[in-house]
C-alpha positions as CSV (number, residue, x, y, z in Angstrom):
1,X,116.4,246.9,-58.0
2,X,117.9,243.8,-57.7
3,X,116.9,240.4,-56.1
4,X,118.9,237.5,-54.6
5,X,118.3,234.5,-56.8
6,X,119.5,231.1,-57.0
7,X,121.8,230.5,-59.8
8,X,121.5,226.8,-60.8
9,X,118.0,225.3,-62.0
10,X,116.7,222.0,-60.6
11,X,116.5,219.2,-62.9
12,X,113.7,218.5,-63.9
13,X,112.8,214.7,-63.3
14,X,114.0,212.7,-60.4
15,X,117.2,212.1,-59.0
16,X,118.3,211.1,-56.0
17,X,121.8,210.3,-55.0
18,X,121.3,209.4,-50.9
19,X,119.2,207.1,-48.8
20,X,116.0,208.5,-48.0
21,X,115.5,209.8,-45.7
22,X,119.4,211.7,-45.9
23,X,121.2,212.9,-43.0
24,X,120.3,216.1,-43.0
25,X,116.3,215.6,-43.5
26,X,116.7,212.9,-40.7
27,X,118.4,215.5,-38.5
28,X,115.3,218.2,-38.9
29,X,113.1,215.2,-38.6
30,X,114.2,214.9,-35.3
31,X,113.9,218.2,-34.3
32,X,110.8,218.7,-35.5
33,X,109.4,216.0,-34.0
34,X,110.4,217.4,-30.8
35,X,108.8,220.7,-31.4
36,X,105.5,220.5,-33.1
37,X,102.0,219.5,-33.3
38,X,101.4,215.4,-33.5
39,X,98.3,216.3,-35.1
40,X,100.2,217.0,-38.3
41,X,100.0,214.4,-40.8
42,X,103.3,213.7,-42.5
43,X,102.8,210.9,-44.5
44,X,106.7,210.0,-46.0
45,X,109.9,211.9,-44.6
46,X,110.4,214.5,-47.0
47,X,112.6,217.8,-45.9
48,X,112.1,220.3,-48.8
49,X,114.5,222.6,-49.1
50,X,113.4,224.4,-52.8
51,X,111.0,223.7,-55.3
52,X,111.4,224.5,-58.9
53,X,108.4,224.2,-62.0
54,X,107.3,220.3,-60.7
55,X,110.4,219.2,-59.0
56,X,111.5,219.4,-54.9
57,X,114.8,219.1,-53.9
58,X,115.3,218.2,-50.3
59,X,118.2,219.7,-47.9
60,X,120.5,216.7,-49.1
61,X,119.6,217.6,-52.6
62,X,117.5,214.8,-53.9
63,X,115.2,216.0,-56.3
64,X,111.6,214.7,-56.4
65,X,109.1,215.1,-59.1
66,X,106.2,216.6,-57.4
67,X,102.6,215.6,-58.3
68,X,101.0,217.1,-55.3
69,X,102.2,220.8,-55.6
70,X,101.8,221.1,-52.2
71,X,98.1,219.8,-51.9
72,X,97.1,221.6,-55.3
73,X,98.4,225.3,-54.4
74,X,101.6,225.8,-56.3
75,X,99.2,225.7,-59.5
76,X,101.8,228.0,-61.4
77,X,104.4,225.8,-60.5
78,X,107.0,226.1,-57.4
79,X,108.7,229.7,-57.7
80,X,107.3,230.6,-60.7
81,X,109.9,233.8,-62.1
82,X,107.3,235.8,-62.8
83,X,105.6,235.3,-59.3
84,X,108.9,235.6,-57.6
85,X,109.5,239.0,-59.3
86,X,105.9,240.1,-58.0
87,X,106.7,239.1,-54.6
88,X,109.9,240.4,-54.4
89,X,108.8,244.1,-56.0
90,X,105.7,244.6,-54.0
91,X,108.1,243.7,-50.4
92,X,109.8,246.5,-51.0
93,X,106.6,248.8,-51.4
94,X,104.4,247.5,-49.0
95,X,104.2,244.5,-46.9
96,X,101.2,245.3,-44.8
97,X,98.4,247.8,-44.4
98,X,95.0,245.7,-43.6
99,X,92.7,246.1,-46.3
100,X,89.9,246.0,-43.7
101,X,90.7,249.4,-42.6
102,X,92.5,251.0,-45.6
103,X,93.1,250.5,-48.6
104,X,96.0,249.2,-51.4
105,X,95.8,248.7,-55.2
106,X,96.8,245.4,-54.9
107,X,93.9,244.2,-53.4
108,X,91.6,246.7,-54.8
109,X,92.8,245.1,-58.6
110,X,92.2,241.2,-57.2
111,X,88.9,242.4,-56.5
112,X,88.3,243.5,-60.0
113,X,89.9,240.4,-61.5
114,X,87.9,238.1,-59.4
115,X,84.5,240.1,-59.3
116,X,84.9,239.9,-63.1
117,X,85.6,236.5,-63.7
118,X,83.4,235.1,-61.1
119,X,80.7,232.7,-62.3
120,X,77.9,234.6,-61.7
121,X,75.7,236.6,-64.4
122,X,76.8,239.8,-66.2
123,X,75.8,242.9,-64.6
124,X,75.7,246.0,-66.5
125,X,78.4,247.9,-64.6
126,X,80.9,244.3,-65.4
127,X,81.4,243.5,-61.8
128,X,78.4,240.8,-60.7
129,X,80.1,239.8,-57.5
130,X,82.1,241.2,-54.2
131,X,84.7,239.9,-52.5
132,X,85.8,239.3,-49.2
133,X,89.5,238.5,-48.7
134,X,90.7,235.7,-46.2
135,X,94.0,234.3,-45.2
136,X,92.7,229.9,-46.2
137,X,90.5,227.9,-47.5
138,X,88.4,227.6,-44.0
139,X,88.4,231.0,-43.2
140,X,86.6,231.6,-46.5
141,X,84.0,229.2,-45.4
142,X,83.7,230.6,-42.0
143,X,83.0,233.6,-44.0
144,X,80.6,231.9,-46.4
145,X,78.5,230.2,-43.2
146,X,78.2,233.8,-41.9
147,X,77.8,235.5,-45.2
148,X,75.0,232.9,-45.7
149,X,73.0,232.9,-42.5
150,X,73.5,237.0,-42.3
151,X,72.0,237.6,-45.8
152,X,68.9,235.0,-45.5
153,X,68.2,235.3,-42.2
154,X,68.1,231.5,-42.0
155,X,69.5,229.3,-39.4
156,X,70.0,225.5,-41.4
157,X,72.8,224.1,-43.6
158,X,73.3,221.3,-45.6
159,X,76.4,219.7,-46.6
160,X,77.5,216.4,-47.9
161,X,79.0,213.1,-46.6
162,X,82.8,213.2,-47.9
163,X,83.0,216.9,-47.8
164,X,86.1,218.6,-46.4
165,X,85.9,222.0,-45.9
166,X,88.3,223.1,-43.4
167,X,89.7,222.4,-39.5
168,X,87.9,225.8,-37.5
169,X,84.4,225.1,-35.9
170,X,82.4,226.3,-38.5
171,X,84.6,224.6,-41.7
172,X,85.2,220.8,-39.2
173,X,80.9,221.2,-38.8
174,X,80.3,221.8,-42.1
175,X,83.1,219.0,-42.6
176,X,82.0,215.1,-43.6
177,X,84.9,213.7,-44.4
178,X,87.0,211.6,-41.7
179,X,85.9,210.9,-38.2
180,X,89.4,212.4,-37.0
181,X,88.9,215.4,-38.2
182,X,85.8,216.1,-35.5
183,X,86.5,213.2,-32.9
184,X,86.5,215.0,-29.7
185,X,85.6,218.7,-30.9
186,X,82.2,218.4,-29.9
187,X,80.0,220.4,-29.6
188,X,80.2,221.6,-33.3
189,X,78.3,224.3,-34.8
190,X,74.6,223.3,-34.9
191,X,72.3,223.7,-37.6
192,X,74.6,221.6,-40.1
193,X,72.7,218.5,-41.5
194,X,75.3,216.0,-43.9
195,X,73.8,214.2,-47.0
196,X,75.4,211.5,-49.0
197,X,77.3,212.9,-52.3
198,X,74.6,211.5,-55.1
199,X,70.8,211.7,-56.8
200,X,70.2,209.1,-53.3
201,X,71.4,211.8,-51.0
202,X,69.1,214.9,-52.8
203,X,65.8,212.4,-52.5
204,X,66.8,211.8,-48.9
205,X,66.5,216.1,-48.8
206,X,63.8,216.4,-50.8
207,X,61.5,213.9,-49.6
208,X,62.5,212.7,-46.0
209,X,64.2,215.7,-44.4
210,X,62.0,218.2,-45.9
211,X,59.0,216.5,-44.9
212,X,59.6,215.8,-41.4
213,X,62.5,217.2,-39.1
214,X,64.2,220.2,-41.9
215,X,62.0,223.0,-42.7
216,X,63.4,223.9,-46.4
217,X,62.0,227.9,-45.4
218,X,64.9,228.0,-42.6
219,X,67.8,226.3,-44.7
220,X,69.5,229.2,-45.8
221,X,72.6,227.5,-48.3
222,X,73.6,224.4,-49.4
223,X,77.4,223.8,-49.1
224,X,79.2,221.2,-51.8
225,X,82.3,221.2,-53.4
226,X,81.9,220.4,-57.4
227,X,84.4,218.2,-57.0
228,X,84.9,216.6,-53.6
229,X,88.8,217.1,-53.0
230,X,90.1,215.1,-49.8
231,X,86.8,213.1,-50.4
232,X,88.2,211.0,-53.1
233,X,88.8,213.6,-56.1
234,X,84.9,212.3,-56.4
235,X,82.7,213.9,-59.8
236,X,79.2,214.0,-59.1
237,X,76.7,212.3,-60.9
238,X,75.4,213.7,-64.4
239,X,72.3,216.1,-63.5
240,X,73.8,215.9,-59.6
241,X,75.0,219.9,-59.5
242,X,71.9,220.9,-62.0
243,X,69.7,219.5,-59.7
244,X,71.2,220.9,-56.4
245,X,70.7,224.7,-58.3
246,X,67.0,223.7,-58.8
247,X,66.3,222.6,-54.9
248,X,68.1,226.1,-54.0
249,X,65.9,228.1,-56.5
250,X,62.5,226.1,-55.3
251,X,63.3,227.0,-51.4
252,X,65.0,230.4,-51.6
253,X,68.3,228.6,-50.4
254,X,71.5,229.9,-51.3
255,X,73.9,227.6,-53.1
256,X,77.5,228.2,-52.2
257,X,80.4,226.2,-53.7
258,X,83.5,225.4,-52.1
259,X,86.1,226.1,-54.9
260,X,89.3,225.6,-52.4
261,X,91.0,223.2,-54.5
262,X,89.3,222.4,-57.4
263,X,89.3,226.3,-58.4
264,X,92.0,228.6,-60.0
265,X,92.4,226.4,-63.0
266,X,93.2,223.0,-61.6
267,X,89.9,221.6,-63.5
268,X,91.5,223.1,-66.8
269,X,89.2,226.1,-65.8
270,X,89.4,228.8,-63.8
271,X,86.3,228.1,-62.0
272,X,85.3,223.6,-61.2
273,X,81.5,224.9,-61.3
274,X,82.0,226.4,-65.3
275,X,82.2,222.8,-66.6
276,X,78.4,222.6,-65.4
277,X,77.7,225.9,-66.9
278,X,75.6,226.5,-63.4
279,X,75.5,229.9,-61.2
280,X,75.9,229.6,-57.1
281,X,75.5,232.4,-55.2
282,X,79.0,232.2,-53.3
283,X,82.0,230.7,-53.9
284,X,85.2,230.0,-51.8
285,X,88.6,230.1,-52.9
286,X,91.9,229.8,-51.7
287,X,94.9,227.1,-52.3
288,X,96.1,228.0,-55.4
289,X,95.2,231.6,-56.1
290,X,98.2,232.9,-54.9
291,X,100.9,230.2,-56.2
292,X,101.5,229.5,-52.4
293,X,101.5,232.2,-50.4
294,X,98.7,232.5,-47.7
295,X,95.3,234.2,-49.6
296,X,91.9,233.0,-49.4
297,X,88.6,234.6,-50.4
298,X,84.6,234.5,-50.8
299,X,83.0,235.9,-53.5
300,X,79.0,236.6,-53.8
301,X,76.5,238.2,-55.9
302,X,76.8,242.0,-55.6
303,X,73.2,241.9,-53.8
304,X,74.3,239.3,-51.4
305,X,76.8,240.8,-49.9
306,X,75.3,243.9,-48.1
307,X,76.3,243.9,-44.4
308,X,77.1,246.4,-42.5
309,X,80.9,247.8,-41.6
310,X,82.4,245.3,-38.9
311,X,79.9,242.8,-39.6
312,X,82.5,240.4,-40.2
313,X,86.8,241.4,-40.9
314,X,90.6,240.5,-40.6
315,X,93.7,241.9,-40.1
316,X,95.5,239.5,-42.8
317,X,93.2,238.7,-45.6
318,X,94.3,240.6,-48.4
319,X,97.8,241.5,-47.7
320,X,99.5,243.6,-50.4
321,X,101.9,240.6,-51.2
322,X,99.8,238.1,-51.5
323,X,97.4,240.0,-53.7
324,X,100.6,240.7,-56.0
325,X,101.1,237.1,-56.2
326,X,97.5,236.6,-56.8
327,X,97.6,239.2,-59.3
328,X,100.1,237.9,-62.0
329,X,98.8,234.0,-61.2
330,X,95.7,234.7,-62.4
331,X,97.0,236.1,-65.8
332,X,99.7,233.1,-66.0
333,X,96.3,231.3,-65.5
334,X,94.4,232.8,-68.0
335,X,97.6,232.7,-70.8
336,X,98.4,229.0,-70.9
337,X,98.0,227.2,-67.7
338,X,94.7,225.9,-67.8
339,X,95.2,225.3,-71.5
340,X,98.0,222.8,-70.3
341,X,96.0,221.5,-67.6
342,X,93.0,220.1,-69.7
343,X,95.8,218.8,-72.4
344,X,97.8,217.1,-69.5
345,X,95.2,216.1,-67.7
346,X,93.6,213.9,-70.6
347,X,97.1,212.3,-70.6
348,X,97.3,211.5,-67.3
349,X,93.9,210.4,-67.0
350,X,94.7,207.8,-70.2
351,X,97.9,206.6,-68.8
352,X,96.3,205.8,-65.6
353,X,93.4,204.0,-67.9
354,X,95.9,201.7,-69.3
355,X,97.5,201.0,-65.9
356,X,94.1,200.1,-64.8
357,X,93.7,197.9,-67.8
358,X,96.7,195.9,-66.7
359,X,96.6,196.5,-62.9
360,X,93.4,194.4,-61.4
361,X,94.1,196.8,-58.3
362,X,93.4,200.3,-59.5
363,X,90.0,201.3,-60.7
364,X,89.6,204.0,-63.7
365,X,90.7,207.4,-63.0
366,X,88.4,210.1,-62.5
367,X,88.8,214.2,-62.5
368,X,88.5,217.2,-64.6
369,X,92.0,218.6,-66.0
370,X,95.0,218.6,-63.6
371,X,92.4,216.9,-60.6
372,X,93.0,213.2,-61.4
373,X,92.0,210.3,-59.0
374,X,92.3,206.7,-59.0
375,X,91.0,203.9,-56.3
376,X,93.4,201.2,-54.9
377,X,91.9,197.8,-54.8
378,X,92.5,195.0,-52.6
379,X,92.3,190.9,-54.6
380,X,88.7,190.9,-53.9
381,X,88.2,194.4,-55.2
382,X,87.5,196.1,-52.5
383,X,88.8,199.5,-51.8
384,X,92.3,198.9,-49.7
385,X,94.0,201.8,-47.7
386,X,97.1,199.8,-46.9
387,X,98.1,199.1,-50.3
388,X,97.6,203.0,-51.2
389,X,99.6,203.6,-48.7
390,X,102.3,201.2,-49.8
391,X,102.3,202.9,-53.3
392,X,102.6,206.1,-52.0
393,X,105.3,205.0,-50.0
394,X,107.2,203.7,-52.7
395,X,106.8,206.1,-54.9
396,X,108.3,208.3,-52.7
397,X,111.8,206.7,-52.5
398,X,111.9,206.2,-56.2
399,X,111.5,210.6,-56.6
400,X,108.1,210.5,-57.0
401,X,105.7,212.5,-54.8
402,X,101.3,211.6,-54.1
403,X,98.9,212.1,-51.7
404,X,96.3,209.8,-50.9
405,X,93.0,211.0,-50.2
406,X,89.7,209.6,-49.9
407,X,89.2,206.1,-47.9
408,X,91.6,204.5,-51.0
409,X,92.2,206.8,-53.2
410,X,95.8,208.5,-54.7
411,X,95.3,212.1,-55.5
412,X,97.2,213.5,-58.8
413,X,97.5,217.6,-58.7
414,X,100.5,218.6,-59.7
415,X,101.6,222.2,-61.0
416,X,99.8,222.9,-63.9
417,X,102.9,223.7,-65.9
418,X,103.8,219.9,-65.5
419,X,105.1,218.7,-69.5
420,X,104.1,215.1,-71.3
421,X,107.6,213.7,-70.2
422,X,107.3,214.5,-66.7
423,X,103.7,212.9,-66.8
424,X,105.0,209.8,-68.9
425,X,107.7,209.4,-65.8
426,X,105.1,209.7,-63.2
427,X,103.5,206.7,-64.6
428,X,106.2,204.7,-65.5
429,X,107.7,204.7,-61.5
430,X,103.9,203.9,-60.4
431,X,103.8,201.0,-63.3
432,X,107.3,199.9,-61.7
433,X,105.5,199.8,-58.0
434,X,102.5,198.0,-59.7
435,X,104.0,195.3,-61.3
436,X,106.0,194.4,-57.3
437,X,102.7,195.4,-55.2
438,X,102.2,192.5,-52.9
């Protein structure tokens, strides 16, 4: 069978021969702005038009180096060939079935992938864990709330200040991120109590809350992400996720990770929580396990994850061609990519030291592998959102593509098949926007 393809490759650094935005991208601005959602948050005007590896061309044909690959999902790069290929061969099979109701091999071989690499403990039969498909990252958390208060029979959560876990009622309450994101929502899920991210927020649990207004006998999970993502790209403390595992084992509480973007080998492994070396007891995924396409899923331990038929479904999660793409990313993941993301990672992470050695305004980086992120400083040293912004900005019209995230933060996840010349680039344009930041 053959498959339309397009014939020339992208370069593979920046180039861009209009104004920005070009004609065409200002055209589809303007429709789109007449058409959808304000709520979406476009930060700069980019109209993509095809992604290649770590580049984005736009509909005028700039090409941008991209170091957000699409808020860390295109992990194996943009149209990876060998992702494309499983795509293309499994829409001509199959394009939908719902696994909730029948069954595929697609999804029935994710399972087995996942179940066996999940960080849990080694059963004798090799699969530790089940798995529960989902179409995002806060449908799997829906499903995780559920899964959690279903198995325990407990009605309390705790989650952390910073946290972002998703835009439905049950991800925005578990959510403690921006004030935006629940403004005017209300009333949220109840049963949800937020902690700060540190040792200071754990004593607050241990010996405020648990004393006085949150019985730890009806807290059935806490909910953290082992890297907080739109948080800041914020590391926890040493001892901060070893101690979290030993509050869960005291009480009987369920520790479930959310894995949404620091999982499928953006840390350099497959799984954020393995650089601990610590067991959860569920753990949500999504982003980049499907190089882009929609997928999400939860995974427990196998005697977790024990209700009944209809207890909880979908009609999407799971879908044949999504799994397919699933399928080869993992083993592109497990054959070289997280390899490359540790390696390029450590470079990033020391070219971004050096620009803070001569750039008062940024702080050290911070991250595991491909999950870099740096603060943006004001003259006094305080954190300064407007000058982020203004380097994001700029970085922008000189081909070069960040997100912020946090209250000050830039956020560096691009593909993990990103090379040391497209890194050294990266930091050369955001040394050039340094050395003219006002």
């Amino acid at each position: 069978m053959e498959f339309i393809s397009v014939s020339y490759p992208l370069p593979r650094l920046p180039k861009l021969i209009t104004d920005l935005p070009g004609p065409k991208a200002r055209a589809l601005i303007d429709r789109d702005r007449a058409v959808t959602s304000p709520s979406y948050t476009r930060g700069y005007p980019l109209v993509a038009a095809r992604g290649e590896g770590c580049t984005i061309e736009d509909v005028d044909g700039n090409v941008f180096l991209d170091l957000t690959a699409g808020i860390a999902v295109t992990n194996t790069g943009h149209c990876h060939p060998q992702v494309v290929q499983a795509i293309q061969a499994q829409s001509a099979q199959l394009l939908h079935m719902s696994g909730t109701d029948f069954y595929y091999e697609p999804m029935i071989e994710l399972a087995e992938k996942l179940a066996k690499r999940a960080p849990f403990p080694e059963c004798a039969d090799g699969y530790p864990a089940k798995v529960f498909f989902t179409n995002s990252g806060a449908e799997s958390l829906e499903g995780c709330l559920k899964l959690a208060r279903y198995t325990t029979g407990r009605s309390q959560v705790v989650s952390f200040l910073g946290s972002f876990h998703g835009r439905t009622y049950g991800a925005m309450s578990l959510t403690g991120s921006k004030i935006v994101q629940r403004q005017g929502f209300s009333p949220l899920v109840p049963g949800i109590t937020h902690i700060p991210y540190n040792h200071a927020g754990l004593d607050y649990l241990e010996n405020m809350l648990f004393l006085s207004v949150l019985p730890p006998r009806e807290v059935a999970a806490i909910f953290l992400e082992p890297i907080q993502g739109e948080g800041g790209y914020i590391v926890p403390e040493t001892g901060f996720i070893e101690r979290v595992r030993a509050i869960c084992d005291r009480h009987g509480i369920l520790m479930v990770l959310d894995e949404v973007q620091s999982g499928m080998g953006r840390t350099g492994k497959l799984f954020a929580i393995e650089h601990w070396d610590i067991q959860p007891d569920i753990v949500a995924i999504a982003k980049g396990i499907a190089s882009g396409l929609p997928l999400g899923a939860f995974i427990a331990r196998s005697q977790l994850m024990t209700w009944h038929p209809g207890s909880h479904a979908t009609t999407f999660g799971g879908n044949p061609v999504a799994c397919a793409a699933a399928n080869i990313t993992l083993e592109l993941l497990e054959t070289g990519l997280m390899t490359n993301s540790l390696a390029r990672g450590e470079e990033l992470q020391t070219g971004l030291s050096q620009l803070a050695d001569s750039f008062s305004c940024l702080s050290q980086p911070r991250g595991k592998g491909l999950m870099v992120g740096i603060d943006v400083l004001n003259q006094e040293g305080e954190l300064s959102p407007s000058r982020r912004n203004f380097i994001i900005d700029r970085a922008f019209y000189q081909g070069l593509l960040l997100l912020g995230c946090g209250k000050a933060a830039i956020r560096f996840s691009p593909p993990l098949v990103i090379d040391s010349e497209q890194i050294q680039i990266a930091l050369a344009i955001l040394k050039t926007i340094l050395e003219d930041l006002p």
